[in-house]
N, CA and C atoms as an extended XYZ file, in Angstrom:
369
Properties=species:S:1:pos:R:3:atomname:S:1:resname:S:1:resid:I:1 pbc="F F F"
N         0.836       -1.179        0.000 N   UNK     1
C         0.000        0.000        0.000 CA  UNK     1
C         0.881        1.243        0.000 C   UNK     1
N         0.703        2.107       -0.940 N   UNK     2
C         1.308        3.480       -0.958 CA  UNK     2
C         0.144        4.417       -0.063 C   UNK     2
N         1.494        5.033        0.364 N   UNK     3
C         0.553        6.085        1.403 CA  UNK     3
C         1.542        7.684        0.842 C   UNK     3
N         0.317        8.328        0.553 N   UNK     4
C         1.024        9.929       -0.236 CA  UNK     4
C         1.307       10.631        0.910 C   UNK     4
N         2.280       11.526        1.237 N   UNK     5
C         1.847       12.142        2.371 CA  UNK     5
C         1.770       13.314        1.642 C   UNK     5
N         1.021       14.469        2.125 N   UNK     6
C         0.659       16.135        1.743 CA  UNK     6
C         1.834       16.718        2.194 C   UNK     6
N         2.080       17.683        1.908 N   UNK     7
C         3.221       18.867        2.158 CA  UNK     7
C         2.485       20.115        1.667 C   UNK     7
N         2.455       20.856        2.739 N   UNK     8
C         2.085       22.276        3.540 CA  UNK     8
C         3.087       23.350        3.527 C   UNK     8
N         3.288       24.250        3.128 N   UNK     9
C         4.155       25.722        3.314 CA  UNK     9
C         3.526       26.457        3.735 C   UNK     9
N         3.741       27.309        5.160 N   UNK    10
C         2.980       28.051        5.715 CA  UNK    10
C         3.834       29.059        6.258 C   UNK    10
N         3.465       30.773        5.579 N   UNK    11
C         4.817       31.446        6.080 CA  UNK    11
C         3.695       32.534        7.083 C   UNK    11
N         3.461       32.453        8.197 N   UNK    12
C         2.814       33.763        8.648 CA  UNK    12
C         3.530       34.428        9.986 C   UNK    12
N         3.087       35.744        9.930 N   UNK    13
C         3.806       36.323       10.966 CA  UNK    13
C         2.710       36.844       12.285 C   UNK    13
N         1.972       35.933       12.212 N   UNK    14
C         0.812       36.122       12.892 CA  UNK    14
C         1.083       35.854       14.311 C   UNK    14
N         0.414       35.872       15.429 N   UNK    15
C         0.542       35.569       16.949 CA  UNK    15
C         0.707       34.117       16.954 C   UNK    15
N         1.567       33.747       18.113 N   UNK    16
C         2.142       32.259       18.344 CA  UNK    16
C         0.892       31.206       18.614 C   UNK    16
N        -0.386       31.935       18.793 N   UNK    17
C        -1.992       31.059       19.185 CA  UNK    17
C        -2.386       31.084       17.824 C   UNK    17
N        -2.349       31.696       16.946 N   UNK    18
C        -2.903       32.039       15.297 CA  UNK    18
C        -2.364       30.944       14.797 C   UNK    18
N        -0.910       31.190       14.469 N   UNK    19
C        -0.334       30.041       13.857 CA  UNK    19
C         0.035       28.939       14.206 C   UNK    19
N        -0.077       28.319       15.471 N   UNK    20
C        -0.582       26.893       16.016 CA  UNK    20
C        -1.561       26.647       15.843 C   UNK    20
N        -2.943       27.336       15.858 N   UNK    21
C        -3.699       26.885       15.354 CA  UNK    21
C        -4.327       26.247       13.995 C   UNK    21
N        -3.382       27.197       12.910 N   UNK    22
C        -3.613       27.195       11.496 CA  UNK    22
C        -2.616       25.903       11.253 C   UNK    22
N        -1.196       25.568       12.139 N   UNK    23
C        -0.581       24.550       11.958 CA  UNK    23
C        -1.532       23.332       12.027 C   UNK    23
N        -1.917       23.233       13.258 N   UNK    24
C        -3.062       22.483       13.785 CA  UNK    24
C        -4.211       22.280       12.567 C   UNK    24
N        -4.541       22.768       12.311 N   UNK    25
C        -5.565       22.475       11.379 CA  UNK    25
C        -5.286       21.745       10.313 C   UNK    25
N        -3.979       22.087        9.756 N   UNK    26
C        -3.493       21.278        7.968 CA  UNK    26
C        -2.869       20.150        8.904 C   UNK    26
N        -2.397       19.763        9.880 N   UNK    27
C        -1.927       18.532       10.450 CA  UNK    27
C        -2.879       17.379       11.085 C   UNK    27
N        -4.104       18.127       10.805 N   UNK    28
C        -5.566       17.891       11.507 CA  UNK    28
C        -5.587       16.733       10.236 C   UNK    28
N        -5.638       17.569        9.065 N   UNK    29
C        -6.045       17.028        7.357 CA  UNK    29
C        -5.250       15.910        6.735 C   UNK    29
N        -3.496       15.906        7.646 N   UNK    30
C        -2.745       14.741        7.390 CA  UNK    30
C        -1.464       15.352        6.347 C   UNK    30
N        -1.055       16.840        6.848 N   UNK    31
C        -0.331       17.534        6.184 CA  UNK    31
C         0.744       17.743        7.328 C   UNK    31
N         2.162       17.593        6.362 N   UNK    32
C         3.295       17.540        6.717 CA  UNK    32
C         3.995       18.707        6.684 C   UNK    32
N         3.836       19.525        7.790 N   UNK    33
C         4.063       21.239        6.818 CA  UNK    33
C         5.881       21.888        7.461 C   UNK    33
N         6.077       23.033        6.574 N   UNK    34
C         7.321       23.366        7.016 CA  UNK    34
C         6.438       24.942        7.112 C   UNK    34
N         6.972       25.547        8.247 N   UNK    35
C         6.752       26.800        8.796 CA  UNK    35
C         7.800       27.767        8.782 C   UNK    35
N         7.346       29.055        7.907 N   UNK    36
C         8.292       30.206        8.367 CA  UNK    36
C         7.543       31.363        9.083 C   UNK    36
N         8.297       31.886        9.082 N   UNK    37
C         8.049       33.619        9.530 CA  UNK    37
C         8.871       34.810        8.531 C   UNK    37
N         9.455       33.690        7.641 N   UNK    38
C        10.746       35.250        6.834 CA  UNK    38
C        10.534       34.919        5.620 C   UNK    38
N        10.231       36.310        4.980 N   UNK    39
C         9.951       36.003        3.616 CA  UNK    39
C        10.818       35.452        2.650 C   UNK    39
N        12.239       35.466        2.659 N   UNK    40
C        13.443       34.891        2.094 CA  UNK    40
C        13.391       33.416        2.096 C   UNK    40
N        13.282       32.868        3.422 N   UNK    41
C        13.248       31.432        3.762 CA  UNK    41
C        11.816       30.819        3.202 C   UNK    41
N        10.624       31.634        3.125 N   UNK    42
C         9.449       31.137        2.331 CA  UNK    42
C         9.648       30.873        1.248 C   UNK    42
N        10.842       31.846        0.422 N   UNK    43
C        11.150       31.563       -0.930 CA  UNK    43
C        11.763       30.078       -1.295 C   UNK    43
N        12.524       30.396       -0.553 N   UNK    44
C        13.605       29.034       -0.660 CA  UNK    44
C        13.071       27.923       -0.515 C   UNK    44
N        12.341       27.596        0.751 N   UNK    45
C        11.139       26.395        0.779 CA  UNK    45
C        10.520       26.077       -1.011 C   UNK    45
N         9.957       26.559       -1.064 N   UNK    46
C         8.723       27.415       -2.623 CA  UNK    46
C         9.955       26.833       -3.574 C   UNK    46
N        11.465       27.431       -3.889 N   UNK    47
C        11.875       26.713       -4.675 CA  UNK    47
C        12.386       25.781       -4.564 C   UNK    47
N        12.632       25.055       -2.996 N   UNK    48
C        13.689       23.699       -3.072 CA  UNK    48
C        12.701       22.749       -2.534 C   UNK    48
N        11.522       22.707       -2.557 N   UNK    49
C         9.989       21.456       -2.422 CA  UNK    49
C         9.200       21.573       -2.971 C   UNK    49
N         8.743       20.539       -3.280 N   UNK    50
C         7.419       20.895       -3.744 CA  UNK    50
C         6.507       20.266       -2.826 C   UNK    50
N         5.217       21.775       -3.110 N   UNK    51
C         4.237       21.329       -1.526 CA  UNK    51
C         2.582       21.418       -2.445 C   UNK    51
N         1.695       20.226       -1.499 N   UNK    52
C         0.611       20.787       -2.132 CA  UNK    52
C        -0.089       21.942       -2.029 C   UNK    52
N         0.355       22.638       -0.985 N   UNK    53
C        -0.700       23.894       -0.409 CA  UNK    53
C         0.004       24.940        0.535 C   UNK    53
N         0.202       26.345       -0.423 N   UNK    54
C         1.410       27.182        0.181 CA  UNK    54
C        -0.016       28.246        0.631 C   UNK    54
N         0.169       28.565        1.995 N   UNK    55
C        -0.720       29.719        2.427 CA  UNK    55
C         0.385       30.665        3.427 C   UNK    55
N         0.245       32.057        2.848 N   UNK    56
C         1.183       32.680        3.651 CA  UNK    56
C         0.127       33.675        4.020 C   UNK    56
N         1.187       34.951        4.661 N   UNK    57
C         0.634       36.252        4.958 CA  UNK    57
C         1.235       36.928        3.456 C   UNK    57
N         0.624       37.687        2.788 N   UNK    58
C         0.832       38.571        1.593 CA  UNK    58
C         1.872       39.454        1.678 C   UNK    58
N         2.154       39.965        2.565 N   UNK    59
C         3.575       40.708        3.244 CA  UNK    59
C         4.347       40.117        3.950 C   UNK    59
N         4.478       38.753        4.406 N   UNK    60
C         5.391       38.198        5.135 CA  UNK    60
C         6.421       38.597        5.547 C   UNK    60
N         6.823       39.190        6.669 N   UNK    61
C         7.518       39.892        7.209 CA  UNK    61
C         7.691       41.428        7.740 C   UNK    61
N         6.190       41.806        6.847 N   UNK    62
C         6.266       43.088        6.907 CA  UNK    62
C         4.654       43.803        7.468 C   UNK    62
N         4.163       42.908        8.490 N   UNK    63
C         2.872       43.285        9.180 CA  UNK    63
C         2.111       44.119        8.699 C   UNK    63
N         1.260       44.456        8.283 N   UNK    64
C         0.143       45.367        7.638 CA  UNK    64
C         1.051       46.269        6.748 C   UNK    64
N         1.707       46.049        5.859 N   UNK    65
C         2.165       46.620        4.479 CA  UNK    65
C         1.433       46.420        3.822 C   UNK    65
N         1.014       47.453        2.617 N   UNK    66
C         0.749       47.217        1.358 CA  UNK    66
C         1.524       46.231        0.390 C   UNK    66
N         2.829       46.244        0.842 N   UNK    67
C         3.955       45.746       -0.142 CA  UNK    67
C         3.660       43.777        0.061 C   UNK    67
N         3.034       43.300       -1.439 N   UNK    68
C         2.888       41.768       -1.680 CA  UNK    68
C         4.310       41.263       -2.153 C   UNK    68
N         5.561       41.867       -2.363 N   UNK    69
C         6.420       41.672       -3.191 CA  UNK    69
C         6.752       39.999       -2.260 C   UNK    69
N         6.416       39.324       -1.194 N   UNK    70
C         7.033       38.233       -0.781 CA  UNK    70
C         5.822       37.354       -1.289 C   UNK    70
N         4.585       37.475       -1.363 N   UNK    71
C         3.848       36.850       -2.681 CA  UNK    71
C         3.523       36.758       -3.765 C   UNK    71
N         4.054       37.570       -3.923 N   UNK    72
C         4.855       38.173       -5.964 CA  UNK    72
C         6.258       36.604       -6.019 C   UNK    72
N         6.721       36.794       -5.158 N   UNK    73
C         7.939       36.013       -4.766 CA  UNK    73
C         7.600       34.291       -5.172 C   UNK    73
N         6.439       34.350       -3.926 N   UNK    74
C         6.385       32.941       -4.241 CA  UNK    74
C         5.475       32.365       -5.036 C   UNK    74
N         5.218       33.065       -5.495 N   UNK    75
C         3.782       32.619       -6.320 CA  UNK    75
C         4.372       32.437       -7.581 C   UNK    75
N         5.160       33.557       -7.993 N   UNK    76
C         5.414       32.975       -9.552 CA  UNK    76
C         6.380       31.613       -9.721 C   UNK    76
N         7.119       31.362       -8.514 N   UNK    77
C         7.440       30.414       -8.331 CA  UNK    77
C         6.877       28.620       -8.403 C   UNK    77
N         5.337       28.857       -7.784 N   UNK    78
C         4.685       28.077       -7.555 CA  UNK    78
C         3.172       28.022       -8.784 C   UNK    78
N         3.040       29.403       -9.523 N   UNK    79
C         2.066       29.721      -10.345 CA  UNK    79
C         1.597       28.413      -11.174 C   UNK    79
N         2.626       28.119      -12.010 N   UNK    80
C         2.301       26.754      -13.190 CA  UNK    80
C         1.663       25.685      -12.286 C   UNK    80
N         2.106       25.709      -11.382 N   UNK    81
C         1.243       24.256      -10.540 CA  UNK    81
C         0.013       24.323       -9.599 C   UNK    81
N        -0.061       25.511       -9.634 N   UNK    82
C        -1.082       26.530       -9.273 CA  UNK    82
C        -2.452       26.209      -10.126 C   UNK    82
N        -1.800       26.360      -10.942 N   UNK    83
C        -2.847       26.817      -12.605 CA  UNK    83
C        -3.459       25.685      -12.950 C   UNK    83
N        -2.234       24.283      -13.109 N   UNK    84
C        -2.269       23.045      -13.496 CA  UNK    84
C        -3.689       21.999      -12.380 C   UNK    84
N        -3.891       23.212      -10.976 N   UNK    85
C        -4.285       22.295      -10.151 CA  UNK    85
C        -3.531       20.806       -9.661 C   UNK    85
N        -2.056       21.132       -9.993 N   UNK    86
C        -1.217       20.604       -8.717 CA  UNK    86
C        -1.259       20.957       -7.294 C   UNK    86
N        -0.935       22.087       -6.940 N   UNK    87
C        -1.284       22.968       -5.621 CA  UNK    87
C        -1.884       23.476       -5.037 C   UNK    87
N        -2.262       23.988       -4.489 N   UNK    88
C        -3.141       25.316       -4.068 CA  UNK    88
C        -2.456       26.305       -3.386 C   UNK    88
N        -3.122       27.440       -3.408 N   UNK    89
C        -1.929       28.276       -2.695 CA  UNK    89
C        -2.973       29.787       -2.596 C   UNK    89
N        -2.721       30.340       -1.087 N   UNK    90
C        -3.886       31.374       -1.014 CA  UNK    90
C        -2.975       32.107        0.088 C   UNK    90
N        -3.209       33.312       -0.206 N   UNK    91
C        -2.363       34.545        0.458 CA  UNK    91
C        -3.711       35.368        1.183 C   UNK    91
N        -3.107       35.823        2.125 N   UNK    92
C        -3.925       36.587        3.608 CA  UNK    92
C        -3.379       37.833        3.847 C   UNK    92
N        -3.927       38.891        4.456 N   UNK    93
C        -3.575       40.032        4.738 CA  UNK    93
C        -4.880       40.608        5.303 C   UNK    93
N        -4.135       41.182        6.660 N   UNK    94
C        -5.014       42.189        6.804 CA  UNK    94
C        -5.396       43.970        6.567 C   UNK    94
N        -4.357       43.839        5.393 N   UNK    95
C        -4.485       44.649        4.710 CA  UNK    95
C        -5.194       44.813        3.498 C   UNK    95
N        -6.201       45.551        3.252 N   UNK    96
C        -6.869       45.453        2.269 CA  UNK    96
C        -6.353       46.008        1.149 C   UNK    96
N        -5.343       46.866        0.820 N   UNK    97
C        -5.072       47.464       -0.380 CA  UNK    97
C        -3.627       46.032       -0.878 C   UNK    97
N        -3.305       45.345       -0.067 N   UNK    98
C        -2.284       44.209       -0.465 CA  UNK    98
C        -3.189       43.533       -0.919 C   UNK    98
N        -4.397       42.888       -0.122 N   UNK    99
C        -4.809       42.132       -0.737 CA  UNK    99
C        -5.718       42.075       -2.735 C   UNK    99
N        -6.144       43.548       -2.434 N   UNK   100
C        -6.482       44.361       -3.871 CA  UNK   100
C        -5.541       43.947       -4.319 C   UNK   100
N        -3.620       44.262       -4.008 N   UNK   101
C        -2.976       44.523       -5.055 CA  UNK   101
C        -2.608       42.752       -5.586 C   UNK   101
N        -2.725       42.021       -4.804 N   UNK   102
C        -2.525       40.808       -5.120 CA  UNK   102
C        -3.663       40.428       -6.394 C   UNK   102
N        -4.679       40.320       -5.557 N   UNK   103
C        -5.992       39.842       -6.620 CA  UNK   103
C        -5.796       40.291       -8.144 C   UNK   103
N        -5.151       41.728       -7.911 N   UNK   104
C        -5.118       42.489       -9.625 CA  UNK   104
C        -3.976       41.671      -10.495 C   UNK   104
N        -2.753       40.981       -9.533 N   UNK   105
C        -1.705       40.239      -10.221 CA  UNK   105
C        -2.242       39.052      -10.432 C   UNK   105
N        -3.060       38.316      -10.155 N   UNK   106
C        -3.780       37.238       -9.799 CA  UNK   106
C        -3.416       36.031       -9.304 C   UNK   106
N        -2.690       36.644       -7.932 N   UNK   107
C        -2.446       35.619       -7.221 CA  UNK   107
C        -4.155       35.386       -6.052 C   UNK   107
N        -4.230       34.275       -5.529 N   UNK   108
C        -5.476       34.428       -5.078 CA  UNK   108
C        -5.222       34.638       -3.342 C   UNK   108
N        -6.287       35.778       -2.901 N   UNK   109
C        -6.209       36.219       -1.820 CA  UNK   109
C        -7.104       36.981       -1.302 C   UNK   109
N        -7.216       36.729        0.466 N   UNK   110
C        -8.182       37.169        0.768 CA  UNK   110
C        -8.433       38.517        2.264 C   UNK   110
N        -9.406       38.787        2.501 N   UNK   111
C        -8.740       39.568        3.898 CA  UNK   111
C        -8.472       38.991        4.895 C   UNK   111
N        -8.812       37.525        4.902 N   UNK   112
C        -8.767       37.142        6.561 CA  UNK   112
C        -9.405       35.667        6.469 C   UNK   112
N        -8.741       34.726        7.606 N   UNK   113
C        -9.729       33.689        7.497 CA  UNK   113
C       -10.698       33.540        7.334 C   UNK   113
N       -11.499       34.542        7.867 N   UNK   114
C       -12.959       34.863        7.575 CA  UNK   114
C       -13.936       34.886        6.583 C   UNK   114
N       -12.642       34.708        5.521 N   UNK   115
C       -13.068       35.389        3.957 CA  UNK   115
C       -13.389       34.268        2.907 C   UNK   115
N       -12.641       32.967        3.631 N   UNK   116
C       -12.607       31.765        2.863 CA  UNK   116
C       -12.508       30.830        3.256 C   UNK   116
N       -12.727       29.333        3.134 N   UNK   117
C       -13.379       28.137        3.492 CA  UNK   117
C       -11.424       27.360        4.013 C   UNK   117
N       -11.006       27.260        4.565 N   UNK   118
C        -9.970       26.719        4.883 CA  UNK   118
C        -9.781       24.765        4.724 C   UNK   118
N       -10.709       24.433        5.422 N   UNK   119
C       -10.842       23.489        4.940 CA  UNK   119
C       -11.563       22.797        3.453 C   UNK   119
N       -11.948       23.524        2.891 N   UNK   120
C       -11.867       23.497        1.817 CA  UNK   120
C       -10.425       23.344        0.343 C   UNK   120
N        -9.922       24.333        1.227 N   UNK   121
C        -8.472       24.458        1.286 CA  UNK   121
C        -7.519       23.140        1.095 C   UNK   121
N        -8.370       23.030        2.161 N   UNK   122
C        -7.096       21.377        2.332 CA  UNK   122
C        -7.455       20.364        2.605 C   UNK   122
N        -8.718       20.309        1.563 N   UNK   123
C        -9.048       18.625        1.211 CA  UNK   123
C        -9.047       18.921       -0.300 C   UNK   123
């Protein structure tokens, strides 16, 4: 019997209860995830694995910025498999003009957990 395992990229800079929880949840689903907090090291993950399901913060590293340039980063990285429906991959902010500026590049993103089905996500 083959058993697949999932692989998870999760870069947020959110509170240490936020992102245990959000860990918690994709490990809930049977996902094997690697965690950052720095947008550099999100990159590097993004190009040296391949994961089924990259969810970051849209500014990673840079708390309520406008500036998406660390999901500009990984996304085009991850885009083709994106597209192909290899991956999934959804960017967060609680910034609303990042998240505008994302949507207009069309990476997909939202304001807040609130905004979208998570487990949905990751089944």
């Amino acid at each position: 019997m083959i058993i697949m395992v999932k692989n998870a990229l999760i870069g947020l800079h959110g509170g240490r209860d936020l992102v245990k929880a959000i860990v918690s949840r994709f490990q809930a689903k049977g996902y094997s995830v690697d965690i950052t907090r720095d947008a550099e090291k999100m990159l590097d993950y993004a190009k040296g694995k391949t994961y089924d399901r990259y969810f970051m913060d849209l500014n990673l590293g840079n708390s309520n910025s406008p500036d998406v340039t660390p999901a500009i980063n990984v996304y085009d990285v991850v885009r083709e498999r994106v597209e192909s429906s290899e991956a999934k991959f959804v960017g967060i902010s609680g910034n609303s003009d990042a998240v505008t500026t994302a949507q207009k590049r069309g990476i997909p993103a939202y304001r807040g957990l609130a905004d979208f089905n998570l487990n949905d996500f990751l089944d």
